[in-house]
C-alpha positions as CSV (number, residue, x, y, z in Angstrom):
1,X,0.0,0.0,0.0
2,X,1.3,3.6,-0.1
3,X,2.2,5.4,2.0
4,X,-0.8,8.0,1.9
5,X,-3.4,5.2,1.8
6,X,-1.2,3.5,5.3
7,X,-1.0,7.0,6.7
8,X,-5.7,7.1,5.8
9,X,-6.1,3.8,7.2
10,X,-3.6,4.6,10.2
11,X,-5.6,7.7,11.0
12,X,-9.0,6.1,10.6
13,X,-8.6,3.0,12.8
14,X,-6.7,5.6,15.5
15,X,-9.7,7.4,15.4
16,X,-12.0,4.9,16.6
17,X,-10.2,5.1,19.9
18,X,-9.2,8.9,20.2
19,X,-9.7,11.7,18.0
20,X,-6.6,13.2,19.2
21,X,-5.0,10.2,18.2
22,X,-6.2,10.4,15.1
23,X,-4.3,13.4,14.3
24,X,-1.1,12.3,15.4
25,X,-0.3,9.8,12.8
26,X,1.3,12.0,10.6
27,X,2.8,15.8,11.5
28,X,2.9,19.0,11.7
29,X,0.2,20.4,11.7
30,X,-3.2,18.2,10.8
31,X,-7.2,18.9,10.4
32,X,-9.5,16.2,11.4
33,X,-13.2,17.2,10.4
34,X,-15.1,17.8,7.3
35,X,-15.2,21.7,6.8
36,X,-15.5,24.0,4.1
37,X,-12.6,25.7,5.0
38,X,-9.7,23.4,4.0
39,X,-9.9,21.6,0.7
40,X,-10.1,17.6,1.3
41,X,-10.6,17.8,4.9
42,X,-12.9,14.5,6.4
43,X,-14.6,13.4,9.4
44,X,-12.8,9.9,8.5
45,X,-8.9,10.4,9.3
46,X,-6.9,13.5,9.7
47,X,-5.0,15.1,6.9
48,X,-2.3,17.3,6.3
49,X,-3.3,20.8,6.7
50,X,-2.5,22.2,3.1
51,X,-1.8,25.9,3.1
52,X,1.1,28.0,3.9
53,X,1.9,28.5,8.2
54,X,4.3,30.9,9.0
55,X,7.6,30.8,11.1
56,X,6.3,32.1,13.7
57,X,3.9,28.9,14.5
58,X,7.0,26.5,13.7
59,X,7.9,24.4,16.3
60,X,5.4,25.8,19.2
61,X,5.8,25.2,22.6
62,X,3.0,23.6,25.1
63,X,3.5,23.1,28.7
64,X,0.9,21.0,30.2
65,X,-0.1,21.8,33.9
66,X,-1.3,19.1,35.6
67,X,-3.7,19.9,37.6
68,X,-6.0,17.2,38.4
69,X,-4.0,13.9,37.2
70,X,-7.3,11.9,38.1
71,X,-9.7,10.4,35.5
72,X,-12.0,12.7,33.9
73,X,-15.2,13.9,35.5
74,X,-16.7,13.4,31.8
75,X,-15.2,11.1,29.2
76,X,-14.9,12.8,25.9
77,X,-17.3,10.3,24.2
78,X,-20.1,10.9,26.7
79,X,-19.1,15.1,26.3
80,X,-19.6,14.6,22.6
81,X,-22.7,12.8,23.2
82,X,-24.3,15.4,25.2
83,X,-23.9,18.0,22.3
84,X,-26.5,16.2,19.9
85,X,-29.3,17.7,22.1
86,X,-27.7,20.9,23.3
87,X,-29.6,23.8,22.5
88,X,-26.2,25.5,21.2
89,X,-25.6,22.8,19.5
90,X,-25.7,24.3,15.7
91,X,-24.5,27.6,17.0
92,X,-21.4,26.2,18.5
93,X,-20.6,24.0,15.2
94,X,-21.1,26.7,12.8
95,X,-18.7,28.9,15.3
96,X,-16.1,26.2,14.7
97,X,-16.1,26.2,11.2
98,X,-16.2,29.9,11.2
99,X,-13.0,30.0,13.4
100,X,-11.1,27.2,10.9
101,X,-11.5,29.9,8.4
102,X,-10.3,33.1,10.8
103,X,-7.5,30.6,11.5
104,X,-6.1,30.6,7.8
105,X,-4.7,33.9,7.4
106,X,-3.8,34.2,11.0
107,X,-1.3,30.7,10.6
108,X,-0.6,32.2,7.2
109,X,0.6,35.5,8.3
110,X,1.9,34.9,11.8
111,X,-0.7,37.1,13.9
112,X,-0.2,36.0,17.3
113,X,-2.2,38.2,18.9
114,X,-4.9,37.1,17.0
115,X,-4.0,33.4,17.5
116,X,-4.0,34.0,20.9
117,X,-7.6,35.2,21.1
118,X,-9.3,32.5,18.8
119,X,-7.6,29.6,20.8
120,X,-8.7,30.9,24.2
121,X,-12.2,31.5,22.7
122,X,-12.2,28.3,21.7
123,X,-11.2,26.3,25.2
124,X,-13.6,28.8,26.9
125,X,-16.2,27.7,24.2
126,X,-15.9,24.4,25.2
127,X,-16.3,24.3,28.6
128,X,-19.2,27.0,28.5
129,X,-21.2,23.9,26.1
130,X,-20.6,21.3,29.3
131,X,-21.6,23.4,31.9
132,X,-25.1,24.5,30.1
133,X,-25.6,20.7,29.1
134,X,-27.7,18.1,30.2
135,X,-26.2,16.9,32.6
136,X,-23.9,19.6,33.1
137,X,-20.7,20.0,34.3
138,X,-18.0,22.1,35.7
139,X,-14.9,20.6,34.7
140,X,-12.2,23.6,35.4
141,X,-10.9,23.4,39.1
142,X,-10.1,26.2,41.4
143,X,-6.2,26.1,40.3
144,X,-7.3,26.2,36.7
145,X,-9.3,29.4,36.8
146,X,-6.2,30.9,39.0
147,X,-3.6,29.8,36.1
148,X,-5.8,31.5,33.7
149,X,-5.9,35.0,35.6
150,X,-2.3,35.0,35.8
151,X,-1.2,33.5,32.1
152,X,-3.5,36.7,31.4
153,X,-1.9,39.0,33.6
154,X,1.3,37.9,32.6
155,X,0.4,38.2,28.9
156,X,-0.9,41.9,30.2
157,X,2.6,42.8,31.2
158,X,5.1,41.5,29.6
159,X,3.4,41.8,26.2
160,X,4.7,38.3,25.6
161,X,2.2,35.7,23.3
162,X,1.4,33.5,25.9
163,X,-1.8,31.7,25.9
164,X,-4.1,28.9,27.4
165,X,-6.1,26.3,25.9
166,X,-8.3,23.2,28.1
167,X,-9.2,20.1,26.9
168,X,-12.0,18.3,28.4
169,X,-10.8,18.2,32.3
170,X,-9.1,20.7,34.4
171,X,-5.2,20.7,33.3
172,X,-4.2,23.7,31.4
173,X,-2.1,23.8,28.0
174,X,0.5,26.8,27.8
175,X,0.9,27.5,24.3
176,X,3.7,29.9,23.0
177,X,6.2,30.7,20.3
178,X,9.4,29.2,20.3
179,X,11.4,32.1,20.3
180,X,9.7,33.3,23.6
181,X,10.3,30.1,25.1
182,X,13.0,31.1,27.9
183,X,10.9,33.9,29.6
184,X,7.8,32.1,29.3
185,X,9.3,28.9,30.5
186,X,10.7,31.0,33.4
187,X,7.4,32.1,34.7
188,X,5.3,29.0,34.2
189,X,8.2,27.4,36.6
190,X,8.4,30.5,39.1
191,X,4.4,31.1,39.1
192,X,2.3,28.1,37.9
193,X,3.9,25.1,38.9
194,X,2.6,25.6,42.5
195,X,-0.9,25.1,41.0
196,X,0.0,21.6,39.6
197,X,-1.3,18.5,41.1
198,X,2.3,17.3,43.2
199,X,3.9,20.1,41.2
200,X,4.4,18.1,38.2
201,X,3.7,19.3,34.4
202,X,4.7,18.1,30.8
203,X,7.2,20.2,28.5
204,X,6.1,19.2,25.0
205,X,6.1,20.9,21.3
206,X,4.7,20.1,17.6
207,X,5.7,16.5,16.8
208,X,6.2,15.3,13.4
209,X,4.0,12.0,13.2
210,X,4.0,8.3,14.5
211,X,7.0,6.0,13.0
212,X,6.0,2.9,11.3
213,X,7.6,-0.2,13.3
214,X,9.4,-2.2,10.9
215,X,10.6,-6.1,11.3
């Protein structure tokens, strides 16, 4: 088979498991979802994200905070569930395709500030839909709200493109440019750390794909 068709298939069968799985078969950058917005984009496996990124989103940094290292409150196939009957439902999926297409010329141009207001948007999105489900659900602990107020203060005063995004639980995602790294890196140890379940986080950065095991 070739290699695109083993990369499909890898993607596909990944994604029965995780969706975020899904989209790390191949790097660096890759768009799971059918959307207008990026030409031969599926629901089925992810795909290469095929316009132009600029330097300044090459090689980004995310520090994961650890907040709460216990099992989710929510799995994410139950959280997905609950948005087939959510009243915001069609709002919130048309806001995500709108926001894939704000996303191409900010990737394409390098606009960090504006990067750094559609991801936040987005995590805060996210868990606004869960807590006005049914069932609902707070999933952001007291130590992620205060990691927040002070990525933002930070942000504030240094004028440095810091930012936040959540997945479905309480741990924060730091996200920032490479070239800010030692500053940034600096104050997530010196002022966010403490907020960490046993003080203990995850230094990480774009990754460039799985590697196929071969006998």
């Amino acid at each position: 088979m070739s290699e695109e068709f083993f990369n499909q298939k890898a993607s596909f069968l990944a994604r029965l498991g995780s969706g975020s799985a899904c989209r790390s078969i191949e790097g660096d950058l890759i768009v799971w979802g059918k959307t207008d917005s990026i030409e031969g984009s599926t629901d089925l496996f992810g795909v290469k994200y095929p316009y132009k990124v600029h330097q300044n989103f090459k090689n980004y940094q995310d520090t994961i905070l650890l907040v709460d290292k216990g099992e989710k409150q929510v799995s994410s196939t139950v959280g997905h569930n609950l948005m087939h009957n959510h009243p915001y439902s069609q709002n919130r999926f048309q806001q995500a395709h709108n926001n894939l297409e704000k996303l191409k010329p900010i990737l394409e141009s390098g606009d960090l500030k504006a990067f750094v207001k559609l991801v936040e948007s987005e995590a805060l999105t996210l868990h606004a839909m869960m807590m006005t489900s049914m069932p609902y659900f707070v999933l952001m602990k007291p130590n992620t709200l205060e990691i927040i107020n002070k990525i933002w203060r930070f942000r504030q005063d240094s004028g440095l493109h810091i930012s936040f995004t959540l997945d479905a639980g309480a741990n924060v995602h730091v996200l920032y440019p490479e070239n800010e790294a030692t500053q940034i890196l600096e104050f997530i140890k010196s002022e966010l750390v403490a907020y960490c379940q046993n003080g203990h986080y995850i230094c990480d950065q774009i990754g460039f794909g799985a590697n196929q095991i071969k006998e």
